[in-house]
C-alpha positions in Angstrom: 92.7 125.8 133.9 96.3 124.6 133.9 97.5 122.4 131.4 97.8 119.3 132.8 97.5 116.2 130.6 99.5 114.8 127.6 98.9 113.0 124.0 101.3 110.0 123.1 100.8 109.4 119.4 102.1 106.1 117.9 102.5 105.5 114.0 102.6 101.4 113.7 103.1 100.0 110.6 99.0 99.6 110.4 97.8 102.4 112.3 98.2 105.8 113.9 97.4 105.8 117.6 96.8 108.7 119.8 96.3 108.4 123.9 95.6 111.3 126.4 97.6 110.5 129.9 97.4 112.3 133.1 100.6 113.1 135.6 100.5 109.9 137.2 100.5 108.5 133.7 97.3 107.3 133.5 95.2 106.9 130.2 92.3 108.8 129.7 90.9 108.2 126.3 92.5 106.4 123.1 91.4 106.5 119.3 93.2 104.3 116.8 92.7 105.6 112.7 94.1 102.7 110.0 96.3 103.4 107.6 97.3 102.2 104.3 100.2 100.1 103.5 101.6 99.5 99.5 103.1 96.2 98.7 103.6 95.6 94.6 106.4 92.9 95.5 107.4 90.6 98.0 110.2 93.0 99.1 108.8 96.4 98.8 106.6 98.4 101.4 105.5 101.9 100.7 103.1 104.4 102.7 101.6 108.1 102.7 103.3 110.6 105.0 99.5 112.8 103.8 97.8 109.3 104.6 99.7 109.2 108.0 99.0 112.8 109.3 95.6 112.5 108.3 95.1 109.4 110.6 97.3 110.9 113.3 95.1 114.3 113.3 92.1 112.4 113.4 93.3 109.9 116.4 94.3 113.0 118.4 91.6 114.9 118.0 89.0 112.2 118.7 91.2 110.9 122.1 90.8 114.2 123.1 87.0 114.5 122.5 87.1 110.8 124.3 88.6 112.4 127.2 86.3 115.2 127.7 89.1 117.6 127.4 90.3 120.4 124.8 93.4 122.0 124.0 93.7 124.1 126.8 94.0 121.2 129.0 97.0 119.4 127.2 100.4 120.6 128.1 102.6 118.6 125.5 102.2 116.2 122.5 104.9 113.6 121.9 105.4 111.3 118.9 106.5 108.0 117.8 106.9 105.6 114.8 108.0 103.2 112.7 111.8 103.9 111.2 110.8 104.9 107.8 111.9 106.7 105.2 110.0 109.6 104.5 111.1 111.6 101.1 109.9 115.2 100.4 110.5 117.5 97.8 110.4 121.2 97.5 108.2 122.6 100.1 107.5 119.5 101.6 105.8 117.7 98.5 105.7 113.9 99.0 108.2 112.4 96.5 107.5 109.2 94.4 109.7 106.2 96.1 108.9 103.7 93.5 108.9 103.3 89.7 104.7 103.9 90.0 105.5 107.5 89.7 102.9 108.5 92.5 104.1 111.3 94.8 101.3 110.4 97.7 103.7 107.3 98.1 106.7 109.1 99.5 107.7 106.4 102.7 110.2 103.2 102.3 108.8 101.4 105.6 111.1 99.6 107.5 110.1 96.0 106.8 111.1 96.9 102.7 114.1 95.0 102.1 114.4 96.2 98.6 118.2 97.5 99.3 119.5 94.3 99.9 122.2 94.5 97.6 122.9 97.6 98.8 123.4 96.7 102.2 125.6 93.4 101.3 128.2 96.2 99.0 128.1 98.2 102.4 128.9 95.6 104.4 131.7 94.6 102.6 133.6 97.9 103.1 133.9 97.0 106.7 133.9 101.0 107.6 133.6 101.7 111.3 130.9 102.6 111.8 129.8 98.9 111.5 130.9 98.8 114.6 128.2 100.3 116.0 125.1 98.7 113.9 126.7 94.9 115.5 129.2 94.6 112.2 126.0 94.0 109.8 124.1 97.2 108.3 120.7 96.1 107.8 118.6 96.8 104.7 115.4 97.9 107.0 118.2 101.0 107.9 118.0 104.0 105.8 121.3 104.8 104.0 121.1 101.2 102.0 117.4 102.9 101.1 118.7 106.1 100.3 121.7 104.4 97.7 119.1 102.7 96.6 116.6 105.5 95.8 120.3 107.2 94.4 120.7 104.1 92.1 117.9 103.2 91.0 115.5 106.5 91.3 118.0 109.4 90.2 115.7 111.8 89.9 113.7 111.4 92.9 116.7 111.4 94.9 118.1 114.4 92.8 115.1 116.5 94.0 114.3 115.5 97.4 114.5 118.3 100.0 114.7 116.7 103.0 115.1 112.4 104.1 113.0 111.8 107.3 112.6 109.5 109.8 108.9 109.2 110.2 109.3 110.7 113.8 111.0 113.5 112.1 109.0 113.9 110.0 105.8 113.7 112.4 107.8 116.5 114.8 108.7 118.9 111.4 105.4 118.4 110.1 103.8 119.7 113.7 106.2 122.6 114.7 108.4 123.0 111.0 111.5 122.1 113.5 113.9 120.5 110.8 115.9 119.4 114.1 116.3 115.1 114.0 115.9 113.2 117.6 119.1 111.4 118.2 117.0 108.1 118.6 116.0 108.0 115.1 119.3 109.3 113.4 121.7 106.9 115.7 120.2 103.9 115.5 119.3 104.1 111.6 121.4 106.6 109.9 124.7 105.9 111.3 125.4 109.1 113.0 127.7 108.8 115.9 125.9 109.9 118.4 128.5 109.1 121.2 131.2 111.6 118.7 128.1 114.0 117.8 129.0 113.5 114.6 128.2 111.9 110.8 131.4 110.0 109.6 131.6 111.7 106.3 134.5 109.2 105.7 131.3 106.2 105.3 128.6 108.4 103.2 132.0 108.8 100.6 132.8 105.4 100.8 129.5 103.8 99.9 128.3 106.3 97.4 126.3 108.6 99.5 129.3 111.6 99.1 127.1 114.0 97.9 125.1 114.1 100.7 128.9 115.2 102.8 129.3 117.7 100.3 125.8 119.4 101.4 126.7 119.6 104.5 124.1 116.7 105.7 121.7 119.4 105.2 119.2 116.8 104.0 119.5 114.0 106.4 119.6 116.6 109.7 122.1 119.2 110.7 120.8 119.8 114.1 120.5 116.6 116.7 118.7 116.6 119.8 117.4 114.3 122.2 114.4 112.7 122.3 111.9 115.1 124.1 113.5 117.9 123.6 110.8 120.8 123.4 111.0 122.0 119.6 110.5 125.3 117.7 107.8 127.3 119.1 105.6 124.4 119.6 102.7 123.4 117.3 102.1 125.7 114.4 99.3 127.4 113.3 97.8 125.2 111.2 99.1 121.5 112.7 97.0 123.3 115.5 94.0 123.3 113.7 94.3 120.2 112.1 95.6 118.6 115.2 92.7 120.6 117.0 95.0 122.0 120.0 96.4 125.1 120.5 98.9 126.6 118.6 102.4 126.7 120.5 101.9 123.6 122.7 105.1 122.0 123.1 106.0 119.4 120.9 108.6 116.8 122.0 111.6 115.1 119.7 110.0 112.1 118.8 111.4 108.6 119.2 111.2 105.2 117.1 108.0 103.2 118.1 109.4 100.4 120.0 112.1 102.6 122.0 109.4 104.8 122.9 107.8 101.2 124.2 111.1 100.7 125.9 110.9 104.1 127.5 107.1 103.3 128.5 108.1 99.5 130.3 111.8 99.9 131.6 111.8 102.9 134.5 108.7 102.9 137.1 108.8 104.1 140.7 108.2 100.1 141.3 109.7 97.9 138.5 112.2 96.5 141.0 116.0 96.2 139.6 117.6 98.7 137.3 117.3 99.7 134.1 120.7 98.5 133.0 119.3 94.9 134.0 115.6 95.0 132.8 115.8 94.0 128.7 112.8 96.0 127.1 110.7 93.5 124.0 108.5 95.4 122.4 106.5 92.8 120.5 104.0 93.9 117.7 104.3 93.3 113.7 108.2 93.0 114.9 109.8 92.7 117.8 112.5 94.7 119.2 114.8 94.3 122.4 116.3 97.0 123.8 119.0 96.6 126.8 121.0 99.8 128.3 123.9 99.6 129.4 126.4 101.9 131.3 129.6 100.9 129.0 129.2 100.3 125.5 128.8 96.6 125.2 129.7 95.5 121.2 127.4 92.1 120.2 127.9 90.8 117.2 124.1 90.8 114.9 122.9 93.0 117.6 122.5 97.2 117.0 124.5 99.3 118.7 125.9 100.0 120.8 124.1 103.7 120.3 125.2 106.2 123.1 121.7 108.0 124.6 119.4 106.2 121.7 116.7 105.6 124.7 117.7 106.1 128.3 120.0 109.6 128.4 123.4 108.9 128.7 123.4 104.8 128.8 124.3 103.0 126.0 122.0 100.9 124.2 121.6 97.2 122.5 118.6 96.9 120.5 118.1 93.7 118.6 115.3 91.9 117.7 112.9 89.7 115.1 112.0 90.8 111.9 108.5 89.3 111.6 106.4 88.2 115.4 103.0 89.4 114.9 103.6 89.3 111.3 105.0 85.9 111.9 101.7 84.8 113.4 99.7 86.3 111.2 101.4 84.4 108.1 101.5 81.2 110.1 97.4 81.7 110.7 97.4 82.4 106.8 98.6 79.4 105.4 96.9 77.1 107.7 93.9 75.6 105.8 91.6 76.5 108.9 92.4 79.9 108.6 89.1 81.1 107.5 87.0 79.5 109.9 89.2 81.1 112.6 88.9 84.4 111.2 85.2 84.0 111.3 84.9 83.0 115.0 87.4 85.0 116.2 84.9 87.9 114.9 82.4 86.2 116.5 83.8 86.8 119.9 84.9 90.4 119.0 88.6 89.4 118.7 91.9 88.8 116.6 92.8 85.5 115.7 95.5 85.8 118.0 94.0 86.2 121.0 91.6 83.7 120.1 93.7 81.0 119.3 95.6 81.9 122.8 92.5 81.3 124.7 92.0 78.1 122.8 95.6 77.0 123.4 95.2 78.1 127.2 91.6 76.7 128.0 91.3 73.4 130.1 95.3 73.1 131.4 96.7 72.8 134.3 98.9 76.2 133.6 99.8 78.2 130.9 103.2 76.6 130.9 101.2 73.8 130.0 100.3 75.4 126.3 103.8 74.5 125.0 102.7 70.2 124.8 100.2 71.3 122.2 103.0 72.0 119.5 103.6 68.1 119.4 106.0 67.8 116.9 105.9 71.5 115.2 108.8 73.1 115.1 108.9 76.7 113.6 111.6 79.0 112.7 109.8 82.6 111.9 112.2 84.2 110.3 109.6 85.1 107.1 111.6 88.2 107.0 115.1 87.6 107.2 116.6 87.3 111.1 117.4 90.4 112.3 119.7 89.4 115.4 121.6 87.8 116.5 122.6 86.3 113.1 122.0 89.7 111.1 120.8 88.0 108.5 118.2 89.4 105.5 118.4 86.4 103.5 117.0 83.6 106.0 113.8 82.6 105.5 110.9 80.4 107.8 110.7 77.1 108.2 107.9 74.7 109.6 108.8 71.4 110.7 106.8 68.4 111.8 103.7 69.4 109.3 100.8 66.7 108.8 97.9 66.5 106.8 95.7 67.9 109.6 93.2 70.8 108.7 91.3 71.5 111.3 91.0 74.5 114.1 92.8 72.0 116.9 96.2 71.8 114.6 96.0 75.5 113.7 95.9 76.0 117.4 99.4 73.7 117.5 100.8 76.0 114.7 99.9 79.1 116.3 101.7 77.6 119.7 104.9 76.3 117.6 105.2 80.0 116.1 105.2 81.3 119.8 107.8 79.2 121.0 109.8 80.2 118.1 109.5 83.9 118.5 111.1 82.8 122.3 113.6 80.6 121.0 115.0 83.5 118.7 114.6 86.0 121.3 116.5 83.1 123.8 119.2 83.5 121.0 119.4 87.6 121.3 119.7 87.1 125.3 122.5 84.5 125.5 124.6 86.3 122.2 124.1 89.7 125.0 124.7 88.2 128.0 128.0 86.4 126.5 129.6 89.9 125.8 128.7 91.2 129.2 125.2 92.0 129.7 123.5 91.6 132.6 119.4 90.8 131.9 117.2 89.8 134.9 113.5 90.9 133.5 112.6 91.4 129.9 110.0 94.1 130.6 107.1 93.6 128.1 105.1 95.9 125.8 103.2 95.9 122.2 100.5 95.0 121.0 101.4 91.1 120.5 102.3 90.9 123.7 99.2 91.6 125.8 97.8 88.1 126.4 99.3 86.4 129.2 99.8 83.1 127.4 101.8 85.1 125.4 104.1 86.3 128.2 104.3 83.1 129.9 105.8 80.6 127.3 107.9 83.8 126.7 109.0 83.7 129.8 109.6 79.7 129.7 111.5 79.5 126.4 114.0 82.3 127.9 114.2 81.3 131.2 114.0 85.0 131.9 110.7 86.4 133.8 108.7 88.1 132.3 107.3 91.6 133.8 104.2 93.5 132.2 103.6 97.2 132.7 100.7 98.3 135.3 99.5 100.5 132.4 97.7 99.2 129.6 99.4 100.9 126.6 103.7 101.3 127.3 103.8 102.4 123.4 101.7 105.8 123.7 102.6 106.2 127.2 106.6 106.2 126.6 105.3 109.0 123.5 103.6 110.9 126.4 106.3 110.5 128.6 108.4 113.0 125.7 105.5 115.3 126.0 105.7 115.7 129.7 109.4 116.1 129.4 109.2 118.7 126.4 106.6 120.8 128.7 108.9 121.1 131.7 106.3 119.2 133.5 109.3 117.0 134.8 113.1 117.6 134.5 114.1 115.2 132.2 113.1 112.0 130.8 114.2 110.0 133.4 111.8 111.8 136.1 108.9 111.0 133.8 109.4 107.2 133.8 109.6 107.1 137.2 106.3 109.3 137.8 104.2 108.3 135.0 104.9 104.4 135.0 104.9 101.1 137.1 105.0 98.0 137.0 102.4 95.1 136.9 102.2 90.4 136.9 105.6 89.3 136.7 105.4 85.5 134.9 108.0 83.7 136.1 109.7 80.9 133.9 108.5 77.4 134.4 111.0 74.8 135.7 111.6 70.9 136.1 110.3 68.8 133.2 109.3 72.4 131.2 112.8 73.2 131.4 113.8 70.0 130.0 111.2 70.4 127.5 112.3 73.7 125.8 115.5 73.0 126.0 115.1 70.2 123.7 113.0 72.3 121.5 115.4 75.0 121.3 118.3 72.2 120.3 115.8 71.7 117.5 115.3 74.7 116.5 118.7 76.2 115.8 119.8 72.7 114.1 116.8 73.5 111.8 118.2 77.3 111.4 121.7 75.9 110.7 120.6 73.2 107.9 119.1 76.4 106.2 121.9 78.2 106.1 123.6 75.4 104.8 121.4 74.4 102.4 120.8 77.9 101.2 124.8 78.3 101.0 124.6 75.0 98.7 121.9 77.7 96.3 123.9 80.7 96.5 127.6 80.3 97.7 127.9 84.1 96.6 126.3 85.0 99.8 
């Protein structure tokens, strides 16, 4: 039999997915395998790169299985993840990344902000590159992680072998390809992907010179695009862990939510083009992701990275540091929180979903949803704001609290955190659209996103509508989507988002009095983000 199918594996920041697509880019079979996450501090995030191929073997092999296929039946496998550091020593022996002194905890995740400082003294150098990070370096990118580890972990970073991305890492540890995907290494290592170069002028300047001096041997020496077939295809022995057959073609990998933007953007039916369609990949983050056919510079927004997702556009990628994890910590501190954990199990669901069908059930409309914040304003910036304001240090605020305690004003909590997440992603729009570019449809896809109440008072607090993918997972299908590429199956990336995607409901924004409504809610809310930064200037003029 001819191969024919393809696995998209995605590495989340609380799991290791794997999916098994067809042609037409249909999903056959999932699996989903948790794993762990570290946190000993309030900024510090660690993971296991032995943990994380241990859950991705297990997901692939089991969505195979589910499919009722084997490895002679899957032409490609294609990875994606989260942009974390992975550090390895000699031989590919996990490195200790924090005073602990345990080597299984070798990843800085992205959401660690423990390079903070690092990333302010960078900043203030003003070096060009800048330019193409939106002015502001943030601490979730890795060379503040790696001066970091350099300060602060000598030896460690004295030792290491080889710094990862986790897609790297994923692709090396699969075909023993040291080659980096120019998704990962653009968008959070600086290199210029547009000159095909690293600036050794910036590692020098901010401390990292050593690293010029090797020749970047550690960081990635050969840069290609994202699927790319690499090396000889799986090894031996990722085979037999992976449980397909040695040499199938493995793809350069991508970061998780460009592989989401890949997934949501093209299809033979999305209507519009690419350059106007805004991909939001909503999950414990969110991400937004425009292309672009001139590079378009927007202040607090990434990039502009030349062939970062689409080959040979530019891209934009901004975004919120917490959404799902926004949510999550909203639900948390809510004194009903238990009981809703217990009846959302109940029904077999998160306490997201379930507190969307609450807010949802017995209106009118969805649009209808957003009169349940009353008074609740919310700001979720838990974890600093990544764009437009590229700032680390900005933290949430909640607005309009009461002595309530019951599941009804956890359901008006859960709804002011929504609107929030669409006022800052409002924000991101109208700081892009004020340099130049064009958004029609922000084309949805992640996890957080799947429930249509969701997508609706998106859709109303932008006035942007809002499209879904036809297929159920954009993630792991823009991961398969590599895959197909890196087996020849199509020509080039661009031919497999037209075959193997399209689109699905299109929520269009709400008008008349809604319209009014939000717009006074979004009045509200960036008066309360600019009292914080006053006030917090008041603490800490330094900053």
């Amino acid at each position: 039999m001819t191969a024919s199918c393809f696995i998209g594996v995605d590495v989340g920041t609380g799991s290791a997915r794997a999916g098994v697509f067809d042609a037409k880019g249909e999903m056959l079979a999932s699996s989903k395998h948790d794993i762990a996450l570290y946190q000993d501090g309030p900024n510090l995030a660690e993971q296991s790169s032995g943990d994380i191929w241990r859950a991705v073997c297990a997901s692939v092999r089991e969505a195979v299985a589910g499919a009722a296929l084997s490895g002679d039946d899957i032409a490609g496998i294609g990875f994606d993840a989260t942009c974390s550091l992975v550090v390895l020593g000699p031989e590919g022996a996990g490195l200790a990344v924090g005073p602990h002194g345990d080597k299984s905890r070798d990843i800085i995740v992205w959401m660690d902000h423990r390079a903070i400082e690092q990333a302010r003294r960078i900043n203030r150098t003003r070096h060009r590159v800048l330019d193409y990070v939106g002015g502001v370096i943030s601490p979730e990118m890795e060379t503040p992680k790696l001066l970091w580890l350099k300060e602060n972990l000598p030896e460690t970073y004295a030792s290491a072998w080889q710094f990862f991305d986790l897609a790297d890492f994923l692709t090396w540890r699969s075909t023993g390809s040291l080659a980096r995907s120019v998704c990962t290494v653009t968008c959070k290592w600086t290199y210029v992907s547009h000159e095909q170069q690293w600036d050794e002028s910036y590692f020098r300047q901010i401390g990292l010179g050593d690293l010029a001096d090797q020749g970047f041997a550690r960081i990635g020496t050969e840069i290609v695009p994202a699927g790319q077939a690499l090396g000889k295809g799986l090894t031996a022995s990722a085979a037999v862990e992976l449980g397909l057959k040695p040499g199938t073609p493995v793809a350069a990998g991508m970061i998780d939510a460009h592989a989401g933007g890949v997934g949501s953007v093209g299809g033979k039916d999305a209507g519009g083009a690419v350059t106007t369609r805004m991909a939001y990949v909503l999950g414990t983050s969110a991400c937004t992701m425009a292309s672009s056919s001139e590079p378009i510079f927007i202040p607090g927004v990434w990039g502009p990275y030349y062939s970062a997702m689409v080959p040979g556009l530019w891209l934009s990628e901004g975004g919120q540091s917490s959404a799902g994890a926004a949510i999550d910590q909203l639900v948390n501190l809510h004194p009903a929180s238990g009981a809703a954990r217990a009846l959302a199990a109940s029904h077999g669901v998160s306490v997201p979903h379930m507190l969307a069908d609450l807010a949802a059930a017995d209106l009118p409309s969805l649009s209808h949803a957003s009169d349940r914040a009353g008074d609740l304003i919310v700001v979720p910036d838990f974890l600093g704001n990544r764009a437009p304001h590229a700032d680390p240090d900005a933290r949430a605020i909640i607005a309009g609290l009461g002595v309530e305690r019951d599941l009804d004003s956890l359901v008006a909590l859960y709804v002011a955190g929504l609107l929030g997440i669409g006022y800052g992603l409002r924000q991101i729009i109208a700081a892009s659209a004020a340099k130049g570019a064009t958004i029609e449809t922000i084309a949805i896809s992640g996890g957080a996103g799947s429930h249509p109440l969701v997508r609706q008072l998106l859709a109303d607090c932008t006035g942007v509508p809002v499209a879904a993918s036809a297929q159920p997972e954009p993630v792991l299908l823009g991961a398969a989507m590599l895959a197909a590429t890196a087996s020849g199956s199509f020509e080039d990336l661009e031919g497999a988002m037209t075959a193997m995607s399209s689109a699905g409901e299109t929520y269009i924004p709400a008008e008349g009095a809604f319209t009014h409504q939000h717009e006074q809610r979004f009045e509200g809310f960036e008066l309360l983000q600019t009292a914080a930064r006053s006030a917090r200037k008041l603490s800490h003029p330094e900053r």
